[in-house]
C-alpha positions as CSV (number, residue, x, y, z in Angstrom):
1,X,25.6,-35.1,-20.6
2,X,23.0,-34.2,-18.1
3,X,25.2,-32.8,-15.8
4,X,26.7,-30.4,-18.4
5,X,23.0,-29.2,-19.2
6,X,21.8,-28.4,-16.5
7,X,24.9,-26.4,-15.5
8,X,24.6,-24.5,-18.5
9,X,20.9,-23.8,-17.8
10,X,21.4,-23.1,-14.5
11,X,23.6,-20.2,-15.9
12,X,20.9,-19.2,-18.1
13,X,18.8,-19.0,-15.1
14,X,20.7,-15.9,-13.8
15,X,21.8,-14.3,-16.5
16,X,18.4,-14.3,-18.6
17,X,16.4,-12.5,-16.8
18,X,15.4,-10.2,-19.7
19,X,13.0,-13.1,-21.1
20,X,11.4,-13.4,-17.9
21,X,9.7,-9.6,-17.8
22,X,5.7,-9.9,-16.9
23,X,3.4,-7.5,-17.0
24,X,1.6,-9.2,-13.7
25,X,4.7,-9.1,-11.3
26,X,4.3,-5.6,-10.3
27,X,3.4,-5.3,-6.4
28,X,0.3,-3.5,-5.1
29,X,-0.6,-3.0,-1.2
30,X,-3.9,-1.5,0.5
31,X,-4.3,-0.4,3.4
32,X,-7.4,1.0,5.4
33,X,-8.0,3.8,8.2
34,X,-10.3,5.3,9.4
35,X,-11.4,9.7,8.5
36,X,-14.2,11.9,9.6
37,X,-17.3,10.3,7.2
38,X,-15.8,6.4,6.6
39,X,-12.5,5.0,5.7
40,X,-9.6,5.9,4.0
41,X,-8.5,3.4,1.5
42,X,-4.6,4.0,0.5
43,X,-3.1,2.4,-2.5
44,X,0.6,1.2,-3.0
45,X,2.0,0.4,-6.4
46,X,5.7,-0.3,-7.2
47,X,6.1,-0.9,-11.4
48,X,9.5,-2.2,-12.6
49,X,11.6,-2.1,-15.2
50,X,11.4,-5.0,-16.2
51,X,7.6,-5.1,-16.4
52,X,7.5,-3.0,-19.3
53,X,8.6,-3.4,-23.1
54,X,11.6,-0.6,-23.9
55,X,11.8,0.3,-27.3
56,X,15.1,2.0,-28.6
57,X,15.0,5.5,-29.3
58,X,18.4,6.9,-30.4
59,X,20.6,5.7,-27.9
60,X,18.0,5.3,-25.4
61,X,15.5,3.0,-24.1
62,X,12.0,4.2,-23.9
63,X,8.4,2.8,-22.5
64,X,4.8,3.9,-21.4
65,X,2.6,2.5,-19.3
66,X,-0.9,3.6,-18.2
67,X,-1.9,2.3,-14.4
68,X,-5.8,2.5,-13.7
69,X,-7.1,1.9,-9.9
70,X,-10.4,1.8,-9.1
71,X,-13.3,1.6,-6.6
72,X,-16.1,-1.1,-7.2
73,X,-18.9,-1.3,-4.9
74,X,-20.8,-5.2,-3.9
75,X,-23.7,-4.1,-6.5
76,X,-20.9,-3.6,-9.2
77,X,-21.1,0.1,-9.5
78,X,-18.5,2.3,-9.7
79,X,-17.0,4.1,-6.7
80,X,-13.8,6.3,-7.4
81,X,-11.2,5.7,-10.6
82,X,-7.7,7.2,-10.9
83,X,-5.1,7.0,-13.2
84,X,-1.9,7.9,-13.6
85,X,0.8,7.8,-16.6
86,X,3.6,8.0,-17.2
87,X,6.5,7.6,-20.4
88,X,10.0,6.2,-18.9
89,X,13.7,6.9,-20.6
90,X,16.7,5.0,-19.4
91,X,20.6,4.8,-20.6
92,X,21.0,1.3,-21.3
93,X,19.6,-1.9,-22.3
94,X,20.4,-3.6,-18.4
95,X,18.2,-0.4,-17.2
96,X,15.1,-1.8,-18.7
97,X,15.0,-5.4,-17.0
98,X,16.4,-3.9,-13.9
99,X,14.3,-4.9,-10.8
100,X,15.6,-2.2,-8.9
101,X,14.3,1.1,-7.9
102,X,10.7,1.0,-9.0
103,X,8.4,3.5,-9.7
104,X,6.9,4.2,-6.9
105,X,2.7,5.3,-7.1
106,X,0.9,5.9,-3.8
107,X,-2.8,6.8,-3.8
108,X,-6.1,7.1,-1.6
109,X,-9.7,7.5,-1.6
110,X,-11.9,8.5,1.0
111,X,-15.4,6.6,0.9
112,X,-18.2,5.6,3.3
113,X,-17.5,1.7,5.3
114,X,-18.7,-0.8,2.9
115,X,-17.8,-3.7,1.1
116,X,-16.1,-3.0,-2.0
117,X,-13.1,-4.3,-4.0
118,X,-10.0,-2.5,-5.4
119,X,-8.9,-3.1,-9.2
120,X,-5.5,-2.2,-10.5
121,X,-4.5,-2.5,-14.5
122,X,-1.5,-1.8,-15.9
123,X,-1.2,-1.7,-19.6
124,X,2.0,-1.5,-21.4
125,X,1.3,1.3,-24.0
126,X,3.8,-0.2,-26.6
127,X,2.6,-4.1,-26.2
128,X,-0.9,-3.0,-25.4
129,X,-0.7,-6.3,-22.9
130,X,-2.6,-5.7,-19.4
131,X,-1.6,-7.1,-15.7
132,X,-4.7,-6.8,-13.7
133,X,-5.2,-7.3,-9.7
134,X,-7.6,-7.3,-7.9
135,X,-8.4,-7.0,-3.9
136,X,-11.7,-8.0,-2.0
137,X,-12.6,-6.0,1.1
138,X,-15.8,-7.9,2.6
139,X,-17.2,-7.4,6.3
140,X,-14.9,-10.1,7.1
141,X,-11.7,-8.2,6.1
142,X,-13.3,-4.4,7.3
143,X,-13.2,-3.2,10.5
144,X,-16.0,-3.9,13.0
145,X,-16.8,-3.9,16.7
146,X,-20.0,-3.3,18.5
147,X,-19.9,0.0,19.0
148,X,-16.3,1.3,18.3
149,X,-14.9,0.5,14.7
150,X,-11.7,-1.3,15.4
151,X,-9.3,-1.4,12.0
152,X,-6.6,-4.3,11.2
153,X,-3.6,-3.6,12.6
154,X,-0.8,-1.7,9.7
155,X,2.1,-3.1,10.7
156,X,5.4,-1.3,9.6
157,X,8.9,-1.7,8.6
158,X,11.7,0.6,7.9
159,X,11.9,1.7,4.4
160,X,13.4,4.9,3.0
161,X,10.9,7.1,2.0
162,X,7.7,9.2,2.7
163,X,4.7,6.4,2.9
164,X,1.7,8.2,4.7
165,X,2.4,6.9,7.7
166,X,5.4,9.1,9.0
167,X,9.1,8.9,7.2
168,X,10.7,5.7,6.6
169,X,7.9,3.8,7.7
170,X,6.4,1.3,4.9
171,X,2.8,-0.3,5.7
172,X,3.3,-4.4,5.6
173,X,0.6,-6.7,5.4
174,X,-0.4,-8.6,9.1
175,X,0.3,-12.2,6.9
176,X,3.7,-10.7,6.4
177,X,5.1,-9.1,9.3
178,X,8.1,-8.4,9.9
179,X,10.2,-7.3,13.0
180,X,13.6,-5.2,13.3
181,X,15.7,-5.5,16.8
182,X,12.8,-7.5,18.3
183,X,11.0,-4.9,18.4
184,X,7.0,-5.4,16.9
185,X,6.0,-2.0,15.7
186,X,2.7,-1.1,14.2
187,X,-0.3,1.6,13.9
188,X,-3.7,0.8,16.1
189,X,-6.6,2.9,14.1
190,X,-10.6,2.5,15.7
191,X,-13.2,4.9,14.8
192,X,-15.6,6.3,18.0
193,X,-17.1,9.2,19.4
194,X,-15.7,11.8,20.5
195,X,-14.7,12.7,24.2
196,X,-12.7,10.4,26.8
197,X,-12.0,6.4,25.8
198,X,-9.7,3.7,27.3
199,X,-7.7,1.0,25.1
200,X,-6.4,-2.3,25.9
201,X,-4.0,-3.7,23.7
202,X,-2.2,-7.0,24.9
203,X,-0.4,-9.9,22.8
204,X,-1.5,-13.4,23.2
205,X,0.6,-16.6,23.0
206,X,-0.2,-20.1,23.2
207,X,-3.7,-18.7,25.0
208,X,-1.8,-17.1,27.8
209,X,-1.0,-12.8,27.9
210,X,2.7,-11.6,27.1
211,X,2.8,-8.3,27.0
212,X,-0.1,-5.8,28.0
213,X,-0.7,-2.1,27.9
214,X,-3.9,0.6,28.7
215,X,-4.1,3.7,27.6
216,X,-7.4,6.3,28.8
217,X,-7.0,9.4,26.5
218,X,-9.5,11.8,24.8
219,X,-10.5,12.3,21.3
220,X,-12.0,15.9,19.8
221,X,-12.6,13.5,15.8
222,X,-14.3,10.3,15.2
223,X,-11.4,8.8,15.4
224,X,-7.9,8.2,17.1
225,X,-4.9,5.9,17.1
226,X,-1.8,4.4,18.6
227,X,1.8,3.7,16.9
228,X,2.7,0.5,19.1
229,X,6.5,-0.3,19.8
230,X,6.0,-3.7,21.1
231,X,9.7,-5.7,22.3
232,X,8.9,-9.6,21.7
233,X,12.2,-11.0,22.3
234,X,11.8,-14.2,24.3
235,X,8.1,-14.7,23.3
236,X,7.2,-17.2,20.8
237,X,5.9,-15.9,17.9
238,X,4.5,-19.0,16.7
239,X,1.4,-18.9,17.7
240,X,0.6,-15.0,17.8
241,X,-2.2,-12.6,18.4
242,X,-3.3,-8.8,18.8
243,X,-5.9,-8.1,21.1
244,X,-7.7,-4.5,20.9
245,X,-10.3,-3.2,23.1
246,X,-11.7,0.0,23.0
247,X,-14.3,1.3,25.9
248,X,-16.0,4.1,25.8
249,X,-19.1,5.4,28.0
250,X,-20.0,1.9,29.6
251,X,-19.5,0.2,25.5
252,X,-17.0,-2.0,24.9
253,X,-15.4,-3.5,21.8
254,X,-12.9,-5.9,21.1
255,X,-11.1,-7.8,18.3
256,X,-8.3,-10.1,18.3
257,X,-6.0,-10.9,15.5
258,X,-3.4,-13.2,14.5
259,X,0.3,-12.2,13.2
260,X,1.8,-14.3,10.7
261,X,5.6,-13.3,10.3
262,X,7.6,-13.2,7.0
263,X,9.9,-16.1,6.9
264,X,14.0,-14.6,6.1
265,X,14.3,-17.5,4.2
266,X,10.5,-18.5,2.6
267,X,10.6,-15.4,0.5
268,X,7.2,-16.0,-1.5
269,X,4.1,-17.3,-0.2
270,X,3.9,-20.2,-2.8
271,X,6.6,-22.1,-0.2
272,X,4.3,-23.8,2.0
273,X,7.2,-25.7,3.7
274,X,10.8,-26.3,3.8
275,X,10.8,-30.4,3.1
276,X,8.7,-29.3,-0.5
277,X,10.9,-26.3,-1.3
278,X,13.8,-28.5,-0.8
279,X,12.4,-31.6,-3.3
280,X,11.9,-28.6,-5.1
281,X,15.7,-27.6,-5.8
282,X,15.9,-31.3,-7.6
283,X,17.1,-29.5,-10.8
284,X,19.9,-27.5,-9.4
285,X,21.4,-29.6,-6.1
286,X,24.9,-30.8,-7.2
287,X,25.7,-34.7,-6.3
288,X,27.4,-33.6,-2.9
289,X,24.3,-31.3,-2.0
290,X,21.9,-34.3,-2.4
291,X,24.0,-36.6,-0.4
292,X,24.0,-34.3,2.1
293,X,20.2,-34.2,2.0
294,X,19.9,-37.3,2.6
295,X,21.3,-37.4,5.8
296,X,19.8,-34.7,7.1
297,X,17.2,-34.8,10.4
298,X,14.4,-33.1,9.6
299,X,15.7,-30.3,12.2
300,X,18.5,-29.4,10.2
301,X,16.9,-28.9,6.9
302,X,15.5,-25.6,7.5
303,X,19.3,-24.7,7.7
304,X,20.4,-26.9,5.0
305,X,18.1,-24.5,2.8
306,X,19.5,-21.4,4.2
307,X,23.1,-22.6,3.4
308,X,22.3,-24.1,-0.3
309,X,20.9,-20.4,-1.4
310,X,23.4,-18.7,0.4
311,X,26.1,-19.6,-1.9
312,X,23.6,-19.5,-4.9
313,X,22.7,-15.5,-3.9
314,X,23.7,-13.7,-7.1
315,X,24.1,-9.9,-5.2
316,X,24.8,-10.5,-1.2
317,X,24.5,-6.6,-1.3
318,X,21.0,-6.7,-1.3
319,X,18.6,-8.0,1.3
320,X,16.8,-10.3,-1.2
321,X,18.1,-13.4,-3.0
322,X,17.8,-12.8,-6.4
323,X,18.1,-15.9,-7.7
324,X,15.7,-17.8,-5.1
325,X,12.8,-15.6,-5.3
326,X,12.9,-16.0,-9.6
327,X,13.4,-19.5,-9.1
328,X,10.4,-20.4,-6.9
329,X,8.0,-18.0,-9.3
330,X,9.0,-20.1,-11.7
331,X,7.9,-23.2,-9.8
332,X,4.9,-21.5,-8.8
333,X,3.9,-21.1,-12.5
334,X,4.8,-24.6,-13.3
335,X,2.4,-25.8,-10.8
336,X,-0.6,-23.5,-11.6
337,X,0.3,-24.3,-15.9
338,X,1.8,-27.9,-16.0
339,X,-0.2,-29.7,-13.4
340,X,-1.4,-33.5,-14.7
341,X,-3.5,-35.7,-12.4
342,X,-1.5,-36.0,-9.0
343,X,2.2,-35.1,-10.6
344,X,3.1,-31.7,-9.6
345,X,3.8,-29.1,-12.8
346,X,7.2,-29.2,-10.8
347,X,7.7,-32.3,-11.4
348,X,6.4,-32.3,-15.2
349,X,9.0,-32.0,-18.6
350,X,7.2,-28.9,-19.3
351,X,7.9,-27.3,-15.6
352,X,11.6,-28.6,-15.6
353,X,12.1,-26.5,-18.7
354,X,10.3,-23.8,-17.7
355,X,11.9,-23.5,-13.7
356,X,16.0,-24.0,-15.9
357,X,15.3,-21.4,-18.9
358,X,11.9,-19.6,-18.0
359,X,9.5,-18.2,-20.3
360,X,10.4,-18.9,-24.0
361,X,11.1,-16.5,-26.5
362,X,8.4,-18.2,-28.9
363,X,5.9,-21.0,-28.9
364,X,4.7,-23.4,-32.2
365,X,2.2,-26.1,-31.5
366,X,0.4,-28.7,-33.3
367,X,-3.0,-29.0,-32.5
368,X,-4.7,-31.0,-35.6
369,X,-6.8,-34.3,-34.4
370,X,-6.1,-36.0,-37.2
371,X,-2.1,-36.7,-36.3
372,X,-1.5,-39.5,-34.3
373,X,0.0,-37.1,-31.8
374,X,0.4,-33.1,-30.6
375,X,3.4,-31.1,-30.2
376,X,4.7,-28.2,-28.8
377,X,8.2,-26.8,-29.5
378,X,9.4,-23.6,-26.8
379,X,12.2,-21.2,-29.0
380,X,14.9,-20.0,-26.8
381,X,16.7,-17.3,-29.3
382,X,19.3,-15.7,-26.8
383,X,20.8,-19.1,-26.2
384,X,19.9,-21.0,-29.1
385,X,18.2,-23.4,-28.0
386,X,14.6,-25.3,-28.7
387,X,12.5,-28.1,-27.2
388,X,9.9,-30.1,-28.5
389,X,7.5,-31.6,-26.1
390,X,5.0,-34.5,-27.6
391,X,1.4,-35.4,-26.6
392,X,1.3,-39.0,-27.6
393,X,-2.1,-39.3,-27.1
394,X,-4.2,-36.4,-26.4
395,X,-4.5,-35.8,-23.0
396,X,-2.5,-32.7,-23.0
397,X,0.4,-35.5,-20.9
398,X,3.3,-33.5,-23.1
399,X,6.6,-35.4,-22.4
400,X,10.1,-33.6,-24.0
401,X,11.4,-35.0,-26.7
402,X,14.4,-33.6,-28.0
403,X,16.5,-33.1,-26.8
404,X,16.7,-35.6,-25.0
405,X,18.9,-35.1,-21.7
406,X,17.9,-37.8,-19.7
């Protein structure tokens, strides 16, 4: 009986993604350089489908949104706001929970070096529901040095499209780098005077240099840059850094920092490891899959986990594994919403549910103290289907009732 549940939910899983549209899951990026008078702080948003409600209009689909970004200085003030809107039609209802080409919203403000942090707010004009963001930039994330400014690294990767910093090159965070034909490819910004400079930039592993270049050039702004092609085949990347240094007239400034790589296979930052993503596929590893497991060295897992999605990947057209990167959000929100003492929300009724159908179509609850217990029942309407979870005794410990599928 089990067995023939969770198959069926597991089929939910990928075909009801409709259900599963937030508000919060659109994607922002920021990145900093440097301009004449301060910094340039440039703004990446990508809103999907799916984050919106679509109404029907005739035999279309139609939704607005309203996205607000703004400046706010340490003291609270208010430093720069834009906003930008926009009203979307599409053909067909599997247009509006697409997660596919996204509307893409680039932006940037020019404002003197200091700490400040960025807001972004998108409101569904037609559910009036708001997914807010929000992105500290504090002296320990700006750029500094003793005399010359020296900026985080932007590291790149190929993406079709224009993106402010040359065509087809897409700004990546330095906690999620990733590299194309071994090749480690990124913009060097630092701010100084103008007039004739040298730059050392070298990479750093395990303590000892790997790769090294100088460069003595001139500047006529405040200013300058390099676009490094770096080849790192052969080095380990485990255990990477960056090292700038920038001299100029006798003054020298240096900074260092360390490159954390994207993972082809940990596709979302809430997987820590590959031993807990794997306990973490509990609900959906057939019998032969877990014996499997079982036998496994703790070398082979990390291609265990590789293999297990592979034949679970929904589209192997695309890059991304569909199905893997909804099905560890899930778990993410399960532990964040279901979490009770030292039991993961993984691990809880409430997080099985949630991680084998997702968010449910409606919610009733019982909340009076003067029954002997609480309850809370989750609606699932496009496959008709309900569960009742029971508090027996207050402490929020909600334990499925029916059905009852164990």
């Amino acid at each position: 009986m089990k067995k023939n549940i969770l198959i069926i939910l597991f089929i939910t899983l990928v075909g009801a993604q409709g259900i599963n549209s937030n508000i919060n899951s659109y994607k922002t990026n920021v990145t900093l350089r440097p301009f004449e008078n301060g910094i340039e702080v440039i703004a990446f948003v990508e809103i999907f489908n799916r984050n919106l409600q679509f109404l029907k209009k005739d035999t279309k689909f139609e939704s607005s949104y309203n996205l607000n970004i703004s400046l706010i200085s340490e003291d609270g003030s208010k430093i720069d706001e834009k906003s930008f809107s926009e009203t979307i039609v599409v053909e067909n209802f599997s247009q509006t929970v697409s997660k596919v080409n996204p509307i893409k919203i680039i932006t940037s403000f020019e404002i003197p070096l200091q700490e400040f942090n960025i807001n972004f707010s998108l409101k569904d004009m037609d559910t009036k529901l708001i997914g807010k963001k929000q992105k500290k930039f504090t002296n320990k994330n700006l750029p500094s040095g003793n005399y010359s400014k020296i900026f985080d690294p932007i590291f790149v990767k190929n993406r079709q499209g224009s993106w402010k910093f040359g065509l087809d090159k897409y700004p990546t965070s330095i906690d999620k780098v990733e590299v194309k034909d071994d090749i480690l490819e990124f913009y060097q910004y630092f701010s100084l005077n103008k007039g004739d400079y040298f730059l050392d930039i070298s990479l750093i592993s395990d303590k000892k240099t790997v790769w090294s270049k100088s460069f003595e050039d001139e500047t006529n702004k405040n200013y300058d840059y390099k676009l490094l092609q770096i080849p790192i085949e052969n080095i380990d990347t485990s255990d990477l850094r960056v090292k700038i240094q920038v001299s100029q007239n006798g003054n020298v400034s240096s900074k260092s920092f360390p490159i954390k790589f994207k993972n082809d296979y940990l596709m979302l930052s809430s997987i820590k490891n590959v031993n807990t993503a794997l306990d973490q596929m509990n609900y959906i590893l057939n019998t032969e899959e877990r014996k499997e497991l079982r036998e496994l060295k703790s070398a082979d897992k990390e291609k265990f986990f590789k293999k297990v999605w592979a034949k679970r990947d929904p589209d192997i057209t695309t890059k991304e594994n569909e199905l893997m990167i909804e099905y560890y959000k899930r778990v993410a929100f399960a532990e964040e919403n279901f979490s009770r003492g030292t039991s993961g929300g993984w691990r809880s009724d409430m997080g099985m549910i949630y991680i084998l159908f997702g968010r449910p179509d409606d919610i009733s609850r019982s909340m009076n103290p003067q029954q002997s217990y609480n309850y809370e029942t989750w609606y699932y309407f496009q496959i008709n289907e309900e569960f009742r979870f029971v508090d027996d005794f207050g402490f929020g410990d909600y334990r499925l009732r029916t059905p009852f599928i164990y």
